[in-house]
N, C-alpha and C positions, 0 to 999 in steps of 0.2 A: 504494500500500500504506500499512496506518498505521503509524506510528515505534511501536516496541518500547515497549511501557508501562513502568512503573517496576515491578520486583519486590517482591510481597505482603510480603517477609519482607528489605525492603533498609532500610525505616525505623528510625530509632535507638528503642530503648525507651523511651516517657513515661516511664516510672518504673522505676527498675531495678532497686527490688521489689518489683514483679508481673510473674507471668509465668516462664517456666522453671522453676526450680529453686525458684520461688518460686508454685508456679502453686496453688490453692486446690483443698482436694479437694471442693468443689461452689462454684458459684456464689453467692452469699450471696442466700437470699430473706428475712433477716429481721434488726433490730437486734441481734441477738445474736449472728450468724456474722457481721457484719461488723465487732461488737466483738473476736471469736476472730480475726480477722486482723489487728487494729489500723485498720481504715479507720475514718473520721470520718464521711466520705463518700464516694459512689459517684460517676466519672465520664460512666458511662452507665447507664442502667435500661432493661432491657429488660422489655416487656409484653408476653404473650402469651397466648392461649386454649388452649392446650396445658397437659398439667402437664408440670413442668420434668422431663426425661431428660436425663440430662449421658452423651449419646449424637450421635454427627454425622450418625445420621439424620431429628436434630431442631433445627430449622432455631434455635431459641432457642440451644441447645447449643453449635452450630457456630460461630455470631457469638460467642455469648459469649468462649468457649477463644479464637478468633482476635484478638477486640481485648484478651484479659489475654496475648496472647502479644505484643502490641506496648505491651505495660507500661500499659492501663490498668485503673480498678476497674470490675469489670462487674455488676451488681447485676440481679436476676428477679424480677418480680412475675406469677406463675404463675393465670390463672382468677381474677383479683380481682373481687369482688364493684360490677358497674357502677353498681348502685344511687344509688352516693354517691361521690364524689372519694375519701372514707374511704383505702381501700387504694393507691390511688396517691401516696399519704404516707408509706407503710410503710419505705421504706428511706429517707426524706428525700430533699433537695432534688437532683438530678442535677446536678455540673458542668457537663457539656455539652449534652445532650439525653436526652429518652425514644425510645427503640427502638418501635415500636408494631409488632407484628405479630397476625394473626387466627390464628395457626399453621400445621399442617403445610398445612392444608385450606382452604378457602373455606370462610368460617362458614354459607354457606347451604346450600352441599353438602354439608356434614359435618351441618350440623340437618334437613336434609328430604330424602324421596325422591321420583324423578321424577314420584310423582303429588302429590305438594307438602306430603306429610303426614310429620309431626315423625317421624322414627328413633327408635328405643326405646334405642338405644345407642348413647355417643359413646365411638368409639374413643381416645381421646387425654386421656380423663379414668380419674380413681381409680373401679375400680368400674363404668367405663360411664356414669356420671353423664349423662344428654343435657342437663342446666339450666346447664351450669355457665360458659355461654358466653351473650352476648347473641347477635341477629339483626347481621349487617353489622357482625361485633366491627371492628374497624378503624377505622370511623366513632366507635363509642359509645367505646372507650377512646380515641382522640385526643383527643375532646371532653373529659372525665373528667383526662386527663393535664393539659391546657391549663386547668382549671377548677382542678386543685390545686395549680400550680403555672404561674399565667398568663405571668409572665417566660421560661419555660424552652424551649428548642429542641424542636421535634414532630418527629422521622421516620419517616413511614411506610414498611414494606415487608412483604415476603412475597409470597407467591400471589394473597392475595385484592386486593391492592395492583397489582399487578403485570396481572391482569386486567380490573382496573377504570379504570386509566390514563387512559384515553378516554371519552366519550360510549358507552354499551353496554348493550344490552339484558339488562332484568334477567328470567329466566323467571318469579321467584316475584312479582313484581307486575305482570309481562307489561307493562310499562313501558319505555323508553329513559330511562335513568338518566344524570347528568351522570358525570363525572369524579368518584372518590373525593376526589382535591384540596378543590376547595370545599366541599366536606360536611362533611370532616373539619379543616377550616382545621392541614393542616400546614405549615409551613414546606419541607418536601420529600417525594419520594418515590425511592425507590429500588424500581428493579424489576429481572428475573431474578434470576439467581444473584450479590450485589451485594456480593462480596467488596471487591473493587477498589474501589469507590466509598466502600464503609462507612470502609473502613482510610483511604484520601485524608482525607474527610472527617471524620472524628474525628483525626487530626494536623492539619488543617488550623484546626477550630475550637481546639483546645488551644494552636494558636498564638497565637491572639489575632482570628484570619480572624472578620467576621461572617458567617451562615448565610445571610444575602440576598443576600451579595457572591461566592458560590459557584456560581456558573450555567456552569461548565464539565466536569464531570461526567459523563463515558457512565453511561448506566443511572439515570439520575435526571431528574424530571420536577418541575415548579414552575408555581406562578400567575405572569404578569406581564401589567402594563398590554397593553390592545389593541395589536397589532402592533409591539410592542418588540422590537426584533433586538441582539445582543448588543454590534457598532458596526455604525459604517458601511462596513466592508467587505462587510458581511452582505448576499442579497438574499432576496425572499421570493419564491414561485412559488405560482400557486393549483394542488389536486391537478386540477382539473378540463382543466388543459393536458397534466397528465401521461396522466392515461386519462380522455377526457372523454365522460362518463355522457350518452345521448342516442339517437336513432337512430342504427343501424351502416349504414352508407349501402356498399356493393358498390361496389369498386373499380373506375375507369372503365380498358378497353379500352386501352393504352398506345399501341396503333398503328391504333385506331379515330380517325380525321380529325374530330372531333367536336366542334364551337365549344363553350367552356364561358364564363363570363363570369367576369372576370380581375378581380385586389383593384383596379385603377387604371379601372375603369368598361369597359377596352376588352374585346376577344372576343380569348381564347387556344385555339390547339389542345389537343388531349389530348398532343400529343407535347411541347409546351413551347414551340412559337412564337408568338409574338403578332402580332394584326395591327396596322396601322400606326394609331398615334391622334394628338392634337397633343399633345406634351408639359408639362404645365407647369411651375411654377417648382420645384415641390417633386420633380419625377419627377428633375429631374436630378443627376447626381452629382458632386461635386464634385471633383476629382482630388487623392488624395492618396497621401504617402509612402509605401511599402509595405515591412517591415522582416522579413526573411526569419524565419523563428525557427526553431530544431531542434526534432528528436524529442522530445527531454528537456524544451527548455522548454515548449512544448508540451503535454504530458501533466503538467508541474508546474503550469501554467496550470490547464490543466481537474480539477484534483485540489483545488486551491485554490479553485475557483472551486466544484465542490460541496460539500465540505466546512466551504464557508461561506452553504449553501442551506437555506434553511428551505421543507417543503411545509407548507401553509396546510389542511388539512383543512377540509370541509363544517362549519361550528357546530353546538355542541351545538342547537338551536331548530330547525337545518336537517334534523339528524338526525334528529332525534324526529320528526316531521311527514310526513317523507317518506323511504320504502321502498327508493327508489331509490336516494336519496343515503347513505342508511346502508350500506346494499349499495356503493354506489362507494368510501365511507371506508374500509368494512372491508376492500377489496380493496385501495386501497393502503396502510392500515398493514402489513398482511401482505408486500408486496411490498418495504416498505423495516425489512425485519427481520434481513436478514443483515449482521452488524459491519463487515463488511470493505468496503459502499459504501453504508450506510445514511444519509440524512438526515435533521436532526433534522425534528420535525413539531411545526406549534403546531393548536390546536382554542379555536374563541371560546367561551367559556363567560359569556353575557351580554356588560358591559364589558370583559370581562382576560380571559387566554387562559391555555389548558394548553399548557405549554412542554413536549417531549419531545425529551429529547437523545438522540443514536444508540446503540444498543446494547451492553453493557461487552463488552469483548474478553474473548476467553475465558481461560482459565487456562491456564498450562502446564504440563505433568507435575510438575516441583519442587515450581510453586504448592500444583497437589490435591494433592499430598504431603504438603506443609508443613501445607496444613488440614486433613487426615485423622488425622495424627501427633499429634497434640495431647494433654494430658493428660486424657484423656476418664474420669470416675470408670469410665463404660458399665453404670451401673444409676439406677433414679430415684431423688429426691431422699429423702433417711430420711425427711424428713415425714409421706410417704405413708403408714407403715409396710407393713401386710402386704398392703394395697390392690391387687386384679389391676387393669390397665392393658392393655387388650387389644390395642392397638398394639402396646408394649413385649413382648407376649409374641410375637408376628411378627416383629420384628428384631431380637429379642435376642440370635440368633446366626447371623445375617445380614451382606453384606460388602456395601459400596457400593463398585465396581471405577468407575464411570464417572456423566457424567452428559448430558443432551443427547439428541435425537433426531432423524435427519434425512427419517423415514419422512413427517410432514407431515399424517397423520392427521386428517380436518377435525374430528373430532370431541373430539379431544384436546388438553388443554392444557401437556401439555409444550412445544411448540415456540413457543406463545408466551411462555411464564415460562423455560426455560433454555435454550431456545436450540436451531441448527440442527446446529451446531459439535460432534463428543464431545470431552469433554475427559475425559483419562484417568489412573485414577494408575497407578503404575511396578509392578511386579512384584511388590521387594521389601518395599514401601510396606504392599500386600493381605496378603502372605504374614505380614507382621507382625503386621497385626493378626487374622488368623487365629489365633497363637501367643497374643497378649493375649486372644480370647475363651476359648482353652483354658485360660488361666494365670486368668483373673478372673473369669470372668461363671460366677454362682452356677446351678447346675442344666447347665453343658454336661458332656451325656453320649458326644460323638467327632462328629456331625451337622451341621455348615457346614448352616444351610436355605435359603441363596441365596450365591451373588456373582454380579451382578447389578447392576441400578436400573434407569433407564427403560427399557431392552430388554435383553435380558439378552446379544445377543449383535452389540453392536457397541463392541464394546470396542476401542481401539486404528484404529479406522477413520474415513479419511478422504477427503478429495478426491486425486489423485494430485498436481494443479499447486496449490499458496498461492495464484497470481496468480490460476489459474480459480475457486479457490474464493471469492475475497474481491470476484469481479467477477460470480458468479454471481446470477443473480434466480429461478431454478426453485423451487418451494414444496415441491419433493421432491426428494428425490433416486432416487429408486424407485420414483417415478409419475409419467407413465404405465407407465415401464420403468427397471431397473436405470442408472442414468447410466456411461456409458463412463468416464467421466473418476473415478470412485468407485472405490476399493481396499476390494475384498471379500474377500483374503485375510484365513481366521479362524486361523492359524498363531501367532498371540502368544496369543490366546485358549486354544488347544489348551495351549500349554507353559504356559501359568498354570493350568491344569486341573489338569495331571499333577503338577505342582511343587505347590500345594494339598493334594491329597488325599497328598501323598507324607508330609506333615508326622505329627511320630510323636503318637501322641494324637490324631489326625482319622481317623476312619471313615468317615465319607460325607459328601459333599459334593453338596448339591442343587442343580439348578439350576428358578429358581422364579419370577423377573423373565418377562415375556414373550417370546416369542421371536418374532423376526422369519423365518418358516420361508422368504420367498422370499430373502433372503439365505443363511441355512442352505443351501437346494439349492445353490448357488453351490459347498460345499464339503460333499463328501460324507467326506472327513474328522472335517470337525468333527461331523458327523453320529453319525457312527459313535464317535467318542469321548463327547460326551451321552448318545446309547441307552444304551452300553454301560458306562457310569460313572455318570449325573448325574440319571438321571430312579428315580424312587424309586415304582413302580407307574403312575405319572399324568405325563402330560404337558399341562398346559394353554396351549393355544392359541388365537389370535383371529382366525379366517375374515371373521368381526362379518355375512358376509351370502354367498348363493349366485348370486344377480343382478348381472347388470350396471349395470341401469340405476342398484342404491342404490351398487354398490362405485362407480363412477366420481364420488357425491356423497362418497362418506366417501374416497377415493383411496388405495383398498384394491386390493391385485391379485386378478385371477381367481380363481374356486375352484378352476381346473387348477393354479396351484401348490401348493394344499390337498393335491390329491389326490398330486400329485409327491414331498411331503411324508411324507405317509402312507406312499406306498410304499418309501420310504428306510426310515422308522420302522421300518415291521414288518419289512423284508429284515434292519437290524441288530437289532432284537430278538431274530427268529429265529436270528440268527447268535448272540447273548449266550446264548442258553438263558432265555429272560424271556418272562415274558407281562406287558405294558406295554400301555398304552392312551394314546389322545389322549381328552382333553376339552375340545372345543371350546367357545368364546363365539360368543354371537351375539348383536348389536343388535337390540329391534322398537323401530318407527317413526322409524326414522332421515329426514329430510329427504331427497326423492326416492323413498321407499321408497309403491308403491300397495299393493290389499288386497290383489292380484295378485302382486306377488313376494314377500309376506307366506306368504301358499295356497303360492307354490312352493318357499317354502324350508321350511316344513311339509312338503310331501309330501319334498324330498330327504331329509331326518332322519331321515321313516319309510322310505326307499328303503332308506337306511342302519343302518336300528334305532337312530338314538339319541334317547334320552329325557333328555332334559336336565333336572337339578333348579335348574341354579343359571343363569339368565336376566334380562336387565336391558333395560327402557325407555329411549330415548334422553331424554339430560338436558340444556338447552342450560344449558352454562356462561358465563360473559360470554367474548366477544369471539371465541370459536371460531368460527371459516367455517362451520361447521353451523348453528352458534347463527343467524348470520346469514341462512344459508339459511331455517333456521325461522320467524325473525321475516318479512323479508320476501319468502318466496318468490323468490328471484333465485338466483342462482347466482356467488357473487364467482369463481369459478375462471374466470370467463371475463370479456368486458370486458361493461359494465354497460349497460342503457339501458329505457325502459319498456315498449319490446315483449321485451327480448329471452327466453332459457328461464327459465320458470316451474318453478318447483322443488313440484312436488305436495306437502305436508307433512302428517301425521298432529298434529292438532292438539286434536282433539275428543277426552274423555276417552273416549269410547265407542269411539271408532275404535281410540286409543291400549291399551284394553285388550284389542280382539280383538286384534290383532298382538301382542301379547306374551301373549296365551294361546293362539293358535299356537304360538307355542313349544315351549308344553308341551301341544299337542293330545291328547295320550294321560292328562292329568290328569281325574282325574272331577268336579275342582271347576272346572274350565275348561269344561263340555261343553256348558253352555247357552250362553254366549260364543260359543263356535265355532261352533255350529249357528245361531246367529241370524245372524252374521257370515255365516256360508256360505249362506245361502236369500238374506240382502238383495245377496250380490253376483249372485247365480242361477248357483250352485254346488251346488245339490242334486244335483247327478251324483257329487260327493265324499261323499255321506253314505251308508254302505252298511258291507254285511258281507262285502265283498273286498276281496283284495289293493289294489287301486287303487283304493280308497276312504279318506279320510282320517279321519272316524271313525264309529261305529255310527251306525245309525239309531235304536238308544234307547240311553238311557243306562246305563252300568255298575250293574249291580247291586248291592248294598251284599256282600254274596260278594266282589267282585272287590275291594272297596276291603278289605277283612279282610283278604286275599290281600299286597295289594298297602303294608299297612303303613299307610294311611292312617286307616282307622278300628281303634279296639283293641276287642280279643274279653273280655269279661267272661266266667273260669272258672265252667264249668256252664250259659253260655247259646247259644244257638244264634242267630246273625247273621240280621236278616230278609232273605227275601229278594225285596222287592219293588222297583221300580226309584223313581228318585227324583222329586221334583213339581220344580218348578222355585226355585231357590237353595239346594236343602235342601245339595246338596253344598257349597255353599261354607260352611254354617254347618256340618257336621262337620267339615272339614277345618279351619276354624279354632279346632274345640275340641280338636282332634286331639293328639298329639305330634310328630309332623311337623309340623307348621305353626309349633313353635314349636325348633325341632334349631337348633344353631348354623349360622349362614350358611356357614360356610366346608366343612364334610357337604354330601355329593354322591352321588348314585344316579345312574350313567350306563351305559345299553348299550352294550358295544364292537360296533361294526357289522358285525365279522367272524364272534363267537361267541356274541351274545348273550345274554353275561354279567351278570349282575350286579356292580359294582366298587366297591364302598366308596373313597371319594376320600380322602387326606390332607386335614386343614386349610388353607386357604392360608395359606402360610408368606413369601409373596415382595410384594414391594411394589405398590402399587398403581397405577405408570404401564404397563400392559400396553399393547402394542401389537398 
């Protein structure tokens, strides 16, 4: 097990006037509020592509409040202009270091969608602004910080930090990219949730410590010289002994008699006898001492003994190059991600190497406590003034109860950025700041729109044994199946329900984070407390697919727990007097996914009546096991080698588009897609005017698209009604008004009454599961 870390909140104050009682009602982004506090200078600057929210579901935020609670100056340079060093001046020289982060998001999934084309809105600016960020911010402001101030300490982190760590496929230049490290020449990086590390690290430099002499760190990553270990106790191990990539050679017969030819030249049985040869000098063994050891020592040996292992990763040059071996890297960084026996890993980056030390331990209840509690203003910065901020309007009366995911999702990057572990805050902690957004935050009218984060409904849950969890290597804990050894009681969940909405001045409280519905079945309790409390007309949930062969790539369970689901839903519905719906998500072109389970998860939709508005293309982000599947067709979930399963992928933009207008096969601006799609598989037996037919044989008449909302009716004309030539629909539809409704508007049929249901906004964060 690892010794107890040092508590977030046990270090004496840098300064002990900042911080408390003395804490600043915003962070200072400019000489003039740091004149208003009396600082001269700042001890840290944080940079970031976000605009500043002094809110803790904003990662600048969060850091900041936390290092002015350990007494130092925290200073924000919010969407600086990269153009020039210029703004990275603005608050002068930092004591210690620059903070670098790209914000809440990866700058390139926050700037493009998965057809690679710019967003028209960036949530996390004034206004939606989409400029106000460079490409691979992370990169460009490190450079830019080191450029204005070349002496000064660089720290990277964040998501996009945290992602990039290694050798990884980038989608939008369909490249194998180095390490962010060398790119960005920082002096470190910190990645997950890097409380722990930041807080060490900032008293440690304030001491006097230099930033090069700091390589002990969980959750921090560094350059050093070609295979430098930290001494000589240290040893190194190539990954390729660990799971070594190659033909899977079938296990020989243990009691088949079968000569095999032995490491010492001679012929050994399969059973483990050898037969006689001459021995030579080196065969023989020399007799020595033999010194009994106990259990204890024993197990302190081999605890010491990995703990001071470093695995050697495939090199970045090895990776790029070849399929396989990126596919075996990415199999085992994933494998050594859990804190409690991870090893560190180094990766050659040309001469010097990506050092990656093993994973920060997680937080404990006090900890999130201590960093939720903080003196959060919980609005953005006045600067902005009247500026809408379309994120900030999503959390702004939103609760972060937890963090963490241990669902494993290949296609999600929660479990690589925070980890497998939930870490959870206390009761009273939530209920608190429940009472601060009724007492502060301008515009609440009684409505909690989430408590929640990355799933909304694993709060408070864990492994039952410490020992199994911190020895465990499974990449799920819910794939293939629920883990035995997992505590699926949602019982503290339920009493922080009831205890939330009981508070006087809350009315409803939504529940808005994803839900993990195979856990839900586990407790038909909690079930029935959500129905019947927490869902507010909609209930959105993520199937992500109907098939097996793509749920087993994305390590999704069955659609039978869908439907198990369902049935629970509607039973408490009906019991509440409500008429409620699910709106399900679904992936196209996930890795593994053919046009074939594309076509059948189209016709289950229509089996079901639903018409989906709101649909999304898979996006590989760096280092996701999907992402890997994408790149090199292989399958890290299993062990690696160059025959082994090929993972089918939708790569072709052409392909890419019929699957996700499948989706929406009942779209009229989708119908030439579908139809050409459906003739080139020799699926024309789908095209007809029955029931089991998935869609017409001619296209909708421009009547149906009036009908249907898509095109609008000019008062005093009558809609023609001839059918369309081929693209015409997609250029209505894009002059349309639909085509341009806010994303978060949804038009879904409930598959029971085939209703129409106008959707709520989405109001809940973005790690669904």
């Amino acid at each position: 097990m690892n010794p107890a870390p040092k508590n977030l909140f046990a270090f004496p104050r840098y300064r002990p006037d900042v911080g408390g009682e003395h804490a600043a009602p915003f962070l200072p982004m400019s000489r003039a509020e740091m004149d208003a506090l009396g600082w001269d200078s700042c001890d840290v600057i944080l940079v970031t592509g976000d605009a500043y929210i002094d809110h803790p579901s904003f990662g600048m935020a969060l850091i900041g409040r936390l290092l002015e609670q350990q007494g130092f100056r925290v200073g924000i340079i919010s969407q600086p202009d990269w153009q020039s060093a210029d703004d990275f001046r603005a608050l002068g020289r930092p004591n210690l270091y620059f903070g670098i982060t790209a914000g809440n998001m990866d700058s390139m999934v926050n700037r493009y969608t998965a057809d690679r084309k710019i967003r028209s809105e960036d949530a996390y600016t004034p206004d939606g602004d989409p400029n106000k960020r460079p490409d691979r911010a992370v990169v460009v402001y490190a450079q830019r910080a080191r450029e204005a101030f070349p002496e000064v300490n660089v720290v990277i982190g964040s998501i996009e930090a945290s992602l990039r760590r290694i050798a990884h496929y980038d989608y939008w230049s369909d490249k194998v990219k180095r390490s962010v490290l060398p790119d960005s020449k920082a002096d470190l990086l910190l990645f997950g949730n890097a409380e722990r590390a930041i807080v060490d690290l900032t008293h440690r430099l304030a001491a006097g410590e230099s930033i090069k002499a700091i390589r002990d760190l969980r959750g921090t990553a560094f350059m050093t010289p070609s295979h430098w270990l930290p001494d000589e106790d240290w040893s190194e191990i190539q990954s390729i002994k660990i799971d070594t990539p190659g033909k899977i050679e079938p296990h020989t017969n243990p009691y088949e008699m079968v000569p095999e030819a032995s490491a010492t030249g001679g012929a050994k049985c399969s059973t483990g006898g050898e037969t006689k040869t001459e021995a030579s000098a080196d065969d023989v063994v020399k007799a020595q001492a033999i010194r009994i050891m106990s259990r204890e020592e024993r197990q302190a040996m081999l605890r010491s003994k990995h703990n001071k292992t470093v695995i050697r990763l495939p090199s970045f040059d090895a990776v790029k190059d070849d399929p396989v071996m990126y596919a075996h890297a990415s199999r085992v960084f994933h494998l050594e991600a859990n804190p409690g026996n991870a090893k560190a890993l180094s990766q050659a980056h040309g001469d010097r190497d990506v050092w990656i030390n093993p994973p920060p331990l997680p937080l404990a209840m006090d900890e999130m406590d201590g960093v939720y509690d903080r003196s959060y203003a919980r609005a953005p910065h006045p600067s902005y003034g009247k500026a809408r901020i379309p994120a900030w309007e999503m959390i702004r009366f939103s609760v972060n109860i937890m963090r963490g995911c241990f669902g494993g999702c290949t296609f999600c990057s929660i479990t690589e950025h925070e980890g497998r572990i939930i870490q959870s805050r206390s009761e009273p902690s939530i209920l608190r700041e429940i009472e601060e957004i009724r007492d502060k935050t301008k515009g609440f009218t009684g409505t909690i729109s989430d408590l929640g984060g990355p799933t909304a409904n694993m709060y408070r849950l864990a492994c039952k044994d410490k020992k199994i969890e911190e020895s465990c290597r499974r990449l799920s804990c819910v794939y293939p199946s629920i883990c035995s050894n997992l505590n699926t009681d949602h019982s503290k969940l339920i009493s922080l329900y009831r205890k939330a909405r009981a508070i006087p001045g809350v009315k409803k409280i939504l529940i808005s984070s994803g839900l993990r519905y195979d856990l839900a079945v586990r407790s038909p309790e909690y079930v029935k407390e959500l129905v019947t409390h927490h869902v507010g007309g909609l209930l959105k949930i993520a199937p992500e697919h109907t098939e097996t062969n793509t749920l087993s790539k994305m390590m999704k369970p069955g659609i039978g727990t869908y439907d198990a689901f369902k049935a629970m839903f509607e039973k408490y519905s009906k019991e509440a007097g409500k008429e409620q719906y699910l709106i399900p998500y679904f992936i196209a072109a996930h890795p593994g996914t053919t046009d074939e389970d594309m076509v059948n998860l189209a016709l289950w939709l229509k089996k079901n009546n639903f018409k989906l508005d709101q649909v999304q293309t898979f996006m590989p982000t760096p280092m996701a096991l999907a992402t890997t599947m994408y790149h090199t067709r292989k399958n890290p979930l299993k062990k690696i080698s160059a025959d082994s399963e090929v993972v089918e992928t939708a790569r072709s933009g052409k392909i890419r588009k019929f699957h996700k207008a499948l989706l929406r096969y009942h779209a009229p601006e989708n119908y030439d897609v579908v139809k050409e799609g459906l003739l080139r598989m020799g699926r024309g037996d789908l095209i007809g005017s029955s029931e089991r037919h998935l869609i017409p044989s001619r296209a909708p008449l421009v009547a149906n698209l009036v009908n249907a909302g898509v095109v609008p009716v000019k008062r005093g004309a009558a809609p023609k009604l001839n059918t369309f030539g081929k693209h015409s629909a997609n250029r209505i539809a894009a002059k349309s008004p639909a085509a341009t409704k806010p994303s978060g508007s949804t038009l879904s049929y409930n598959s029971a009454k085939s209703k129409k249901v106008p959707a709520k906004p989405n109001v809940g964060r973005s790690g669904r599961k």
